[in-house]
C-alpha positions as CSV (number, residue, x, y, z in Angstrom):
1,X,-66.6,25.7,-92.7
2,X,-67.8,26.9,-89.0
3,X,-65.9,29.6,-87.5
4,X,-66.5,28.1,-84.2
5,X,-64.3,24.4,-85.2
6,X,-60.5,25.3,-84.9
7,X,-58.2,23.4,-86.0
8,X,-54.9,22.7,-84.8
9,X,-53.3,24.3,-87.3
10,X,-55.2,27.7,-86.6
11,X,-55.0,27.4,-82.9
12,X,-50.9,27.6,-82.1
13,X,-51.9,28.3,-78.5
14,X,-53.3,25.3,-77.6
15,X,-51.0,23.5,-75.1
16,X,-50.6,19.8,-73.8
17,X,-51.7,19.1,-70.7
18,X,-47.9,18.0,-70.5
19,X,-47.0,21.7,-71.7
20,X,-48.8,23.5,-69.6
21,X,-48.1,21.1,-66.3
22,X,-44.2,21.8,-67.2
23,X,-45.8,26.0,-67.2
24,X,-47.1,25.8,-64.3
25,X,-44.2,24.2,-62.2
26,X,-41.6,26.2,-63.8
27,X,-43.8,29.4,-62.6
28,X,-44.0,27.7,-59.2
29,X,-39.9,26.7,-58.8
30,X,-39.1,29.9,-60.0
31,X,-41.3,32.0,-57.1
32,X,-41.8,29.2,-54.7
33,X,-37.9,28.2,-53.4
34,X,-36.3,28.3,-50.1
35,X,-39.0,29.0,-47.8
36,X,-40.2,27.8,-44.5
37,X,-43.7,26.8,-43.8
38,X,-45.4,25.9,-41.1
39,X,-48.1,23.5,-40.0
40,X,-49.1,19.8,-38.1
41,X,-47.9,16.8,-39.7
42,X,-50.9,14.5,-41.2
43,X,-50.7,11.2,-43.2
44,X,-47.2,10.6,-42.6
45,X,-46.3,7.3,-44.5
46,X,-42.9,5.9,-44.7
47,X,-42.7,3.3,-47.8
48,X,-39.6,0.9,-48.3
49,X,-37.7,3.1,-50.9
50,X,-37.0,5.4,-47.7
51,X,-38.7,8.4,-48.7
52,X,-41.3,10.3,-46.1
53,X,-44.8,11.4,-47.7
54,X,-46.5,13.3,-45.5
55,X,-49.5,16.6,-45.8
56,X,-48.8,19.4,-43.8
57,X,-51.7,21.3,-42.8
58,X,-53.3,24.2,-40.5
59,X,-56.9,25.2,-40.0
60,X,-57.4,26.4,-43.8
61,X,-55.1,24.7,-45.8
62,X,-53.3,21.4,-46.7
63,X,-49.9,20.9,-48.3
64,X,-48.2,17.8,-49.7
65,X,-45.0,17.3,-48.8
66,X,-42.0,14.7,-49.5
67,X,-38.7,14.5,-47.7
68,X,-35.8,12.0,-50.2
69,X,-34.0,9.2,-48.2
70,X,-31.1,11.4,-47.6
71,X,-32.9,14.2,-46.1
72,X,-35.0,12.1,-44.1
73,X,-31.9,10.1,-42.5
74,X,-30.5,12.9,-41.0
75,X,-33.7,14.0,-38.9
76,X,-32.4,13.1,-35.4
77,X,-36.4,12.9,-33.9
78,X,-39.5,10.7,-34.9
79,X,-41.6,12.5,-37.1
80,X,-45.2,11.3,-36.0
81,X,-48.3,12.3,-37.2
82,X,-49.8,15.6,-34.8
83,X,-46.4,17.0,-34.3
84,X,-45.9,20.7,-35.5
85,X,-42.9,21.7,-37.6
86,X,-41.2,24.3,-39.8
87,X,-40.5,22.9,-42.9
88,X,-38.0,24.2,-45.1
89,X,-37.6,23.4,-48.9
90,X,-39.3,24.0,-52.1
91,X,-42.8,24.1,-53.8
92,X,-42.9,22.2,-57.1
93,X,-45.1,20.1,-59.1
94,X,-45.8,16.7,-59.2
95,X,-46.4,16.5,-62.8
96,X,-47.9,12.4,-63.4
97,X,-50.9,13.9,-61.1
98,X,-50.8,17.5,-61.4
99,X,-50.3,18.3,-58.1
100,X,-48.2,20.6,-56.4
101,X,-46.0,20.1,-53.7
102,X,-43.0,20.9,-51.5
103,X,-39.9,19.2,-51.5
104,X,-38.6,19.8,-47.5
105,X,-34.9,19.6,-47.3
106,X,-34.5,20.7,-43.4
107,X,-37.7,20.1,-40.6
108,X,-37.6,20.8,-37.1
109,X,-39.7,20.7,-34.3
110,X,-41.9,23.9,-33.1
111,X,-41.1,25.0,-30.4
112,X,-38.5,22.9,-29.0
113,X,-34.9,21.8,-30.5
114,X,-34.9,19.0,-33.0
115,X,-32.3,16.8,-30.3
116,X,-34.5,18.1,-27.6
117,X,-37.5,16.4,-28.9
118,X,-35.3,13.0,-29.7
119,X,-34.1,13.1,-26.4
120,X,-37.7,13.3,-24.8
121,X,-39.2,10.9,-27.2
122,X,-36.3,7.9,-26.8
123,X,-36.6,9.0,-22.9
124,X,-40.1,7.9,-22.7
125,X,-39.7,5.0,-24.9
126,X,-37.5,3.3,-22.7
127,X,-38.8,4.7,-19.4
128,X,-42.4,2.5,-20.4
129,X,-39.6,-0.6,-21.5
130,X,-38.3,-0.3,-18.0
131,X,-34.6,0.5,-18.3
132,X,-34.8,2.8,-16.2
133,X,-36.3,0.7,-13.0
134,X,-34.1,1.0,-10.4
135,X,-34.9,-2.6,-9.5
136,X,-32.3,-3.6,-12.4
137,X,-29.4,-1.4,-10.8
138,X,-26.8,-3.5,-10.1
139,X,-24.4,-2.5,-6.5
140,X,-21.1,-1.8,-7.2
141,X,-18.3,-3.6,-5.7
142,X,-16.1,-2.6,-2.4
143,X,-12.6,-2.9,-3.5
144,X,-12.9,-3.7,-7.4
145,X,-10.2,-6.2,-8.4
146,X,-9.8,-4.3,-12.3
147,X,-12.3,-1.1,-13.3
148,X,-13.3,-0.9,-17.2
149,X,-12.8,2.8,-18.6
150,X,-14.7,3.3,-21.4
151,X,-13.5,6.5,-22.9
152,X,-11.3,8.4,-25.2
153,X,-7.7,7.2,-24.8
154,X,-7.0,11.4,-25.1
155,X,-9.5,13.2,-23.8
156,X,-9.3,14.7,-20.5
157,X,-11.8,12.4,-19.3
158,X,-9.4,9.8,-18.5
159,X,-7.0,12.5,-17.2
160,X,-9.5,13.3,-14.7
161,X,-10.4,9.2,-14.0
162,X,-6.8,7.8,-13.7
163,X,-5.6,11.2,-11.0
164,X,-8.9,10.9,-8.9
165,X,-8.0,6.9,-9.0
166,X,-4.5,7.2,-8.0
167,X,-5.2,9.2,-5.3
168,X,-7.6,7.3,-3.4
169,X,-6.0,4.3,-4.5
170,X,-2.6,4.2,-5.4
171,X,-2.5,0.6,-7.0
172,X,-5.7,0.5,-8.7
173,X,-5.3,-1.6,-11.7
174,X,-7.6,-0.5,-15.2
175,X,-8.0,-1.6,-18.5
176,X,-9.0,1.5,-21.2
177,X,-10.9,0.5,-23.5
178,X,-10.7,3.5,-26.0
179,X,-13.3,5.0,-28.0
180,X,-14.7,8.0,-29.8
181,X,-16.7,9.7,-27.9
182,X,-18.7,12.1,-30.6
183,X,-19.3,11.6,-34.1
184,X,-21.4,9.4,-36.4
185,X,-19.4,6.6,-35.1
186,X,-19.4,6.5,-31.9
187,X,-22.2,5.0,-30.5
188,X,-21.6,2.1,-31.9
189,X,-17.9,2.4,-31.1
190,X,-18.8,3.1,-26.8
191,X,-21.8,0.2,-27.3
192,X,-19.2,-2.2,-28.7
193,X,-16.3,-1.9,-26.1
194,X,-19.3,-1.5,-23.0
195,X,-20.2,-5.6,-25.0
196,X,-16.4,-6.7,-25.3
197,X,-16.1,-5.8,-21.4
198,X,-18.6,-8.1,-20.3
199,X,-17.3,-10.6,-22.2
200,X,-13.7,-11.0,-20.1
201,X,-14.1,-12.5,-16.2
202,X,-11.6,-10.0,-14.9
203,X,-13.5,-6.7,-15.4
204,X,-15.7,-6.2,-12.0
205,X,-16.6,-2.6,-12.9
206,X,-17.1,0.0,-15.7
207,X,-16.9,3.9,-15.8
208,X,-18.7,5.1,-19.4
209,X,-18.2,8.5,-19.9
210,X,-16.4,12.0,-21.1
211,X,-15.7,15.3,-20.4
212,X,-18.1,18.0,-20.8
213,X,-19.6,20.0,-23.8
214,X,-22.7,21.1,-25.7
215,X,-25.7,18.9,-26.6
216,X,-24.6,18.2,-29.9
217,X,-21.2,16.7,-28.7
218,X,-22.9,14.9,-25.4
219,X,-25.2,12.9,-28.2
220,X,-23.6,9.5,-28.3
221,X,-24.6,9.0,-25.2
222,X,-28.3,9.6,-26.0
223,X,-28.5,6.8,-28.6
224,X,-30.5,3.9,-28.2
225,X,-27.7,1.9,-28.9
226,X,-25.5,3.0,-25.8
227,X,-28.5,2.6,-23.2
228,X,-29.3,-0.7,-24.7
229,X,-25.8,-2.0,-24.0
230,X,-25.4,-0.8,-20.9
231,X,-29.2,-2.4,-19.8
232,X,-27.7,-5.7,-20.7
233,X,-24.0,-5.0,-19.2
234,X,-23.8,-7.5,-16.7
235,X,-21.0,-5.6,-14.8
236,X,-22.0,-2.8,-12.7
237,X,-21.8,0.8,-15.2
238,X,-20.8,4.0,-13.7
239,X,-22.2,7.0,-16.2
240,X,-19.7,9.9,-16.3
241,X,-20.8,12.0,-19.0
242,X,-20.3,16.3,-19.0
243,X,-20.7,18.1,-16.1
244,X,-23.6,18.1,-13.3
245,X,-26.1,20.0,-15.5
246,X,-26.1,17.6,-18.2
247,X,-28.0,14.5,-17.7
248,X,-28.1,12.0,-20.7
249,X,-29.8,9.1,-21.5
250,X,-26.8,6.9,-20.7
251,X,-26.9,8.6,-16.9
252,X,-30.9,7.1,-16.5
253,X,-30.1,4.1,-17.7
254,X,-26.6,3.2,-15.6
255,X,-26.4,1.2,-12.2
256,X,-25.2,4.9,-11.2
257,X,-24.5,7.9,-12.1
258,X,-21.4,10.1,-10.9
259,X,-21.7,14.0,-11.7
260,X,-18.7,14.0,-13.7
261,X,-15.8,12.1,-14.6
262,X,-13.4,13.1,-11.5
263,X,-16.3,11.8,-9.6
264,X,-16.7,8.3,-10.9
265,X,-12.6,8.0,-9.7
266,X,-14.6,9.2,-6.4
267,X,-17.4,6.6,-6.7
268,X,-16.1,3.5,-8.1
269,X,-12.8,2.4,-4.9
270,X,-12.8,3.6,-1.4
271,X,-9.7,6.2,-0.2
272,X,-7.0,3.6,1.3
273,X,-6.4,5.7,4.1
274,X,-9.8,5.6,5.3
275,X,-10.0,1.9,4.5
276,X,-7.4,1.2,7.1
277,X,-8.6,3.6,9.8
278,X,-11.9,1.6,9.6
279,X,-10.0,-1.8,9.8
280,X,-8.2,-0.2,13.5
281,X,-11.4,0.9,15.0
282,X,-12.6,-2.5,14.3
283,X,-9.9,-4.3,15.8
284,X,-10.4,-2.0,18.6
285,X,-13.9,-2.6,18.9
286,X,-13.2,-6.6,19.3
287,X,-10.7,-6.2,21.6
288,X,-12.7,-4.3,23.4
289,X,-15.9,-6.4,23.2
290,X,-13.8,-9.4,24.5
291,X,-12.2,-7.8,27.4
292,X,-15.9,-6.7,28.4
293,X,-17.4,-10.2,28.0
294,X,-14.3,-12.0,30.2
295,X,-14.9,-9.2,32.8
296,X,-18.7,-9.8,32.7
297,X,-18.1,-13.4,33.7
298,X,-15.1,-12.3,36.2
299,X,-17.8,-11.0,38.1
300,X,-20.7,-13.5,37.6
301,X,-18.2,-16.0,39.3
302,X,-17.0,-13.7,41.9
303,X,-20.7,-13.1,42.7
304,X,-21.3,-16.9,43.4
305,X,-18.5,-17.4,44.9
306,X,-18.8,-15.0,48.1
307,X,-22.8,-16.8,47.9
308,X,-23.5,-18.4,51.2
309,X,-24.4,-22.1,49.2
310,X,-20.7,-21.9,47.6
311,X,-18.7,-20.7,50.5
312,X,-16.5,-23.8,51.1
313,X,-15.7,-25.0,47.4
314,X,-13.5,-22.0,47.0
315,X,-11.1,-24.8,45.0
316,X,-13.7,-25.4,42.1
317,X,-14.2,-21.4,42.4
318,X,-10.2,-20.6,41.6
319,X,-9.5,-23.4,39.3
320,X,-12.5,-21.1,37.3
321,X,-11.1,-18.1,37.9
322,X,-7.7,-19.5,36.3
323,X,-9.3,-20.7,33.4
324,X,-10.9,-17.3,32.8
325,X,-7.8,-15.6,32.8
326,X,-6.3,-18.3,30.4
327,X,-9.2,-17.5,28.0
328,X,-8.9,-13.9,28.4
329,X,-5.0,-14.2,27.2
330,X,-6.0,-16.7,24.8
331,X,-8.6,-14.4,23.4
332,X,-6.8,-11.4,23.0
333,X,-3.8,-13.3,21.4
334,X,-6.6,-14.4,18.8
335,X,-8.0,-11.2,18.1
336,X,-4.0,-9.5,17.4
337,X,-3.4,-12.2,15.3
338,X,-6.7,-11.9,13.0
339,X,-5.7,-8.1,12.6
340,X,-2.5,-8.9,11.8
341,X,-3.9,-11.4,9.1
342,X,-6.3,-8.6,7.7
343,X,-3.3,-6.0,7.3
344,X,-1.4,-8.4,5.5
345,X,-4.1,-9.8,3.0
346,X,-4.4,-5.9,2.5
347,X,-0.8,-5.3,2.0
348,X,-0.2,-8.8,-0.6
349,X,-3.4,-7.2,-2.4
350,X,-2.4,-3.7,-3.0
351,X,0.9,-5.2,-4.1
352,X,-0.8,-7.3,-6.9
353,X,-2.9,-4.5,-8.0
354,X,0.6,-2.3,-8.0
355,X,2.2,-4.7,-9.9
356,X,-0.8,-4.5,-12.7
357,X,-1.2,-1.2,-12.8
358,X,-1.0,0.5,-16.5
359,X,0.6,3.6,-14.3
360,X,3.2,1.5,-12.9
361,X,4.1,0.0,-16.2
362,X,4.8,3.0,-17.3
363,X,6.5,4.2,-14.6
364,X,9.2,1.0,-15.3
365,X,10.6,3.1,-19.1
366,X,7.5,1.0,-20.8
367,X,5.3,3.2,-23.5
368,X,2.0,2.9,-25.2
369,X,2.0,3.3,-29.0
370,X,-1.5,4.8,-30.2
371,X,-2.9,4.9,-33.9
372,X,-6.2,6.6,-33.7
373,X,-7.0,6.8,-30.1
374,X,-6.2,2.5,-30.5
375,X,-3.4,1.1,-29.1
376,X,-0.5,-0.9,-31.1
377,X,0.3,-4.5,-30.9
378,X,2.0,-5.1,-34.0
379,X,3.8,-3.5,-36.8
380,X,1.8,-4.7,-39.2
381,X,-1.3,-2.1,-37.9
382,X,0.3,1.0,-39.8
383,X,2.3,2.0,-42.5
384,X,4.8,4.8,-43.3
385,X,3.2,8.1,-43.1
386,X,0.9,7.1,-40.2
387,X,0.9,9.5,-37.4
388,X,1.3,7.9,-34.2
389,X,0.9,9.4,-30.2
390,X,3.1,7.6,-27.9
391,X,2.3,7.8,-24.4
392,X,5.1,7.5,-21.5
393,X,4.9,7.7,-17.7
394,X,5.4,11.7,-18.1
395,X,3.9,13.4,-21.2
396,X,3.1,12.0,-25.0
397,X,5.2,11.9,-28.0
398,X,3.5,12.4,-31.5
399,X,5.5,10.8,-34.6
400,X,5.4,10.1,-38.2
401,X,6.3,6.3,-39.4
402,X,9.4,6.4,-41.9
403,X,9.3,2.7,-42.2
404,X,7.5,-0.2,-41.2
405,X,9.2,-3.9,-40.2
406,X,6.6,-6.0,-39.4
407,X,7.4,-9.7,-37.6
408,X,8.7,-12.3,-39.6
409,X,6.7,-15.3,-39.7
């Protein structure tokens, strides 16, 4: 027999190609795990199962790399071929084709934070749409019948809204339309209530917003789904969101944007006070405008009457003269009586906005019972053991439910 045959018998060695793949991306798990890499994406494909195949490369090198559904669903910016990233994860084989590869469990953006980046890419996306023209802004209104407050029902937000209202306007009337305001949830919870505003006939202006905080809490406001709803609000939307520094997608997209949430109470109704001092030195102004006219013509018809071509009809001259002053009286009377008119229609309509006013209900030994931030309408919305926050005219009660006695239909 030649020496040069084995056989498989005399060769216990010899390994599968199966075998020694396995080897091989044992070796490479084993010294190849938790490490960042860095290079330009390349290739990025996106198939249906979810799953992001992608090479990441440099000037010497290449290396395939997948990110799992999961993973990939929590990357807040668009991963786009060119872009330059750290890449954290593992190398390991892909053993059908022999090829080795890195499984990336975390990515981010070099050189700028990973929300940074989202912000600036969803910033130009919908600056080329056109959501940001300020040919679509909408004015607000004067004297807004009922503002929409879309907020937390307990942040201080609304604290800040509701005393900045009440002191420029005393009888404002708002309806709350509570929400969270960070979270996985709460885009869609602050796009919903900014669509079930515009669908009620009594809502003539909205104040979206929140107190302040870092750019991770601020991000429900930078969601495509917020600035989309309040593009196609038809009621004019205040933004109100942080504190001057922080500007937010919501804030480029709004009809107008107050710094901060004690200035949207600022922006969105006139101070009273000031209001009425404007109506007097209007009234003043026509008063004085009609006295100036009637004296103008006093004197045009003095003028012609001491005329040499006019000198004997002095009769037709007085009986003019008599029916000026009647107009001037007349005149006057008018312009008292319209201002009289204005100050009441201004009194009958702070009253009706009084009356309306969730403050005022309060005020009257009412309460609002809350379940999540929502408010109650019916017993049958919790059961015992729910915590509930009750909210009064002065301060909040929070409770436990003991028992629950819903209706009877």
């Amino acid at each position: 027999m030649n020496d040069n045959i084995l056989t498989w018998d005399a060769s216990p060695d010899v390994l599968t190609v199966g075998e020694l793949t396995s080897r091989i991306r044992g070796s490479l798990e084993g010294n190849f795990h938790d490490l960042w890499v860095v290079g330009e994406i390349s290739g990025l494909a996106r198939p249906h199962s979810g799953h992001v195949y992608l090479t990441l490369k440099d000037g010497k090198a290449e290396l395939g790399a997948v990110m799992w559904r999961r993973t990939a669903e929590r990357v807040r910016f668009n991963l786009e071929d060119g872009l330059e990233v750290l890449a954290f994860g593992s190398i390991t084989v892909y053993e059908p084709r022999g090829r080795y590869q890195m499984i990336i469990s975390r990515i981010q953006p070099r050189g700028i934070g990973a929300l940074q980046l989202a912000f600036e890419q969803l910033k130009k996306k919908l600056k080329e749409e056109g959501l940001f023209d300020p040919a679509h802004k909408k004015p607000l209104p004067l004297i807004p019948g009922r503002i929409g407050i879309v907020t937390s029902a307990t942040g201080a937000a609304i604290r800040d809204i509701i005393r900045q209202l009440d002191e420029r306007f005393p009888n404002f009337n708002a309806l709350i339309a509570p929400v969270r305001v960070q979270g996985k949830a709460a885009a869609g919870e602050i796009a919903e209530a900014i669509r079930y505003l515009n669908t009620r006939d009594d809502v003539d202006v909205m104040i979206v917003g929140r107190g302040g905080g870092s750019i991770e809490d601020l991000w429900s406001f930078n969601e495509e789904a917020v600035a989309r709803a309040i593009y196609a609000s038809r009621i004019p939307v205040i933004s109100a969101v942080g504190h001057e520094i922080d500007v937010t997608i919501a804030d480029l997209v709004a009809d107008v944007r107050a710094l901060t949430p004690t200035a949207a109470g600022e922006i969105v109704v006139p101070d009273k006070s000031i209001l009425h001092g404007q109506i007097d030195q209007l009234a003043a102004r026509l008063r004085s405008s009609l006295v100036n006219r009637i004296e103008l013509a006093r004197s045009q018809l003095a003028a012609l009457a001491t005329a040499t071509s006019l000198d004997r009809p002095t009769d037709m001259i007085r009986r003019h003269q008599q029916h000026l002053d009647e107009l001037m009286m007349r005149m006057q009377s008018t312009a008292s009586h319209l201002v009289e008119i204005a100050r009441e229609q201004l009194g009958t309509f702070s009253g009706r906005l009084d009356a309306l006013s969730p403050m005022g209900v309060l005020a009257r030994a009412y309460s609002i019972t809350l379940k999540n931030g929502a408010a109650l309408s019916s017993a049958a919305e919790v059961k015992a053991g729910d915590r509930l926050e009750t909210v009064l005219a002065k301060g909040r009660i929070e409770s436990t439910v003991d028992a629950v006695h819903p209706e009877k239909e």
